[in-house]
N, C-alpha and C positions, 0 to 999 in steps of 0.2 A: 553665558548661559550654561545652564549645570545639565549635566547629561545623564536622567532618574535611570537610566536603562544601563550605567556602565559597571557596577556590579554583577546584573544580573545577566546568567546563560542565556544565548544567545538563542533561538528556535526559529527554526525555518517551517510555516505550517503552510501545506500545499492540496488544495481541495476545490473542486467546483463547485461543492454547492455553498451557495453566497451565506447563507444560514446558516449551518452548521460549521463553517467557518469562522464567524465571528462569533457566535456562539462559545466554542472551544476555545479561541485564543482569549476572550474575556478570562476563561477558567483558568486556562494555562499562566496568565499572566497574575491571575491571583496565587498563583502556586509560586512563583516568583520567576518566572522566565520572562525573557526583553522578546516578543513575539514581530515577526515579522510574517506579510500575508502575502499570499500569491494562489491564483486561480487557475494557472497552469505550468505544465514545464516551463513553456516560451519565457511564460511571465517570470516563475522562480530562478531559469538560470544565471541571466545578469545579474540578479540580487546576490547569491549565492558566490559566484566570481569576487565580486566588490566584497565581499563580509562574507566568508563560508560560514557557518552556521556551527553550534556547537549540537546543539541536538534537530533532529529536523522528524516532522509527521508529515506523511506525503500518502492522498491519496491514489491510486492502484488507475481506476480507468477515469480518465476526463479526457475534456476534447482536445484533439490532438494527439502530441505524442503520450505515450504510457508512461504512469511512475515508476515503473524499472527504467526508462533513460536514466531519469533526476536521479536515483537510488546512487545509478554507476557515476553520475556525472560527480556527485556529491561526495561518495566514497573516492571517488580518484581527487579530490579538490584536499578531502584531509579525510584521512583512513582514521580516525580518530569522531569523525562525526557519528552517533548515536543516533540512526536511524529509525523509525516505527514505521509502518508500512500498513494503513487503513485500507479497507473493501470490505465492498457487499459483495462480491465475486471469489470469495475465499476457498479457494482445492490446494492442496497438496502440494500440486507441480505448481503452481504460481508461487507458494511460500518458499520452495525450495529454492527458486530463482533469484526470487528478491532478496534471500538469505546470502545465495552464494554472489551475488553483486553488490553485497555491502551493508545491508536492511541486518537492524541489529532485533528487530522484534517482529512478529505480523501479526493483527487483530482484524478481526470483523467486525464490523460496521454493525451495530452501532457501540463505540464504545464511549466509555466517559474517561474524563479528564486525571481521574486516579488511576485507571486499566492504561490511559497513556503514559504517564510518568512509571508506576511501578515494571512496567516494558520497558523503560529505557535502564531500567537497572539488572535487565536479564544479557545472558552473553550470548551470542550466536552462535548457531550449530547448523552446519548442515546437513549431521547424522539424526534422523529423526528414529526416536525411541520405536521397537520394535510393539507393536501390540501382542498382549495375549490371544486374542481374535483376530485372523485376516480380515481385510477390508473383505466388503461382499460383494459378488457381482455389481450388482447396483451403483455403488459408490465407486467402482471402479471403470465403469462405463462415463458414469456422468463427470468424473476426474479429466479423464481422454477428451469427452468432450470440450469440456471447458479449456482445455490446453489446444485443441485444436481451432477451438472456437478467438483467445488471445492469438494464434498465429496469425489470423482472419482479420484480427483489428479490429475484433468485434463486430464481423459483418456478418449476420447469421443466414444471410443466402449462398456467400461464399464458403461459410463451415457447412450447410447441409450437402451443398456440390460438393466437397471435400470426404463428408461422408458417407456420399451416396444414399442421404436420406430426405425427404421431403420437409421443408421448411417446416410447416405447421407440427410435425410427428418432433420436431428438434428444439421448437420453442417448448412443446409439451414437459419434453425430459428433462429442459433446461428451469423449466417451471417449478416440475418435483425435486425437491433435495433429501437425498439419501442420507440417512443415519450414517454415523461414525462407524 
């Protein structure tokens, strides 16, 4: 038996939602990557062990453990693996994490299948370019949050206790997203 996938880059694509999962690896695989799929850490790290992956998309929160595990697990398996790192949960401190544990790119969600590939040709930094404009208030409150709120596992009655703020007043802030 001939084996159509041993040319091609090897991608490890890591996502919960069941759609936009097969969705993206159709694409990806039309771009010419050997696509392999997995719906959570649990599920991607044996895969990953057996065949580490030459490029890999790993979404940020699913159930279980968080895509920064996989990020580190992957980057310690081969420092040479091309990371991207998808969410709809995109701040600041989360980028800088994934960056400094291995994540060679991070996009927000939603993106397409040429924003993922033309990310795996960018280098990884985790000096982020200074703006001409400070962050504002605003965007730097709901930053905190959201880094407080990943310490919590995403439990937003555990981050309001944390903050000393009342559940409903924390989904509100987490609701608004602040300009750049």
């Amino acid at each position: 038996m001939i084996d159509l996938n041993a040319d091609r880059p090897t991608l490890l694509l890591v996502d919960d939602d069941e759609i936009f999962r097969t969705v993206l690896a159709r694409a990806l695989e039309k771009r010419g990557f050997g696509v392999t799929l997995a719906s959570s850490v649990e599920q991607a790290l044996p895969l990953a062990r057996v065949n580490p992956p030459e490029y890999a998309v790993v979404d940020l929160k699913m159930e279980g453990a968080s895509g920064l595990v996989l990020i580190q697990a992957l980057h310690e398996l081969d420092p040479a693996t091309r990371i991207v790192v998808l969410t709809g949960y995109a701040s600041i401190a989360t980028a800088v994490e994934a960056v400094k544990l291995g994540a060679t790119q991070y996009l927000s969600k939603p993106a397409n299948a040429d924003e993922i590939v033309a990310a795996f040709g960018h280098s990884a930094s985790t000096e982020l370019p200074l703006d001409a404009l400070p962050a504002t208030v605003e965007r730097l409150e709901w930053e905190h949050i959201n880094r407080v709120l990943q310490e919590q596992q995403g439990n937003i009655s555990a981050t309001a206790r944390r903050l000393n703020m009342h559940r409903r007043t924390l989904q509100r802030k987490l609701a608004k997203r602040p300009g750049i």
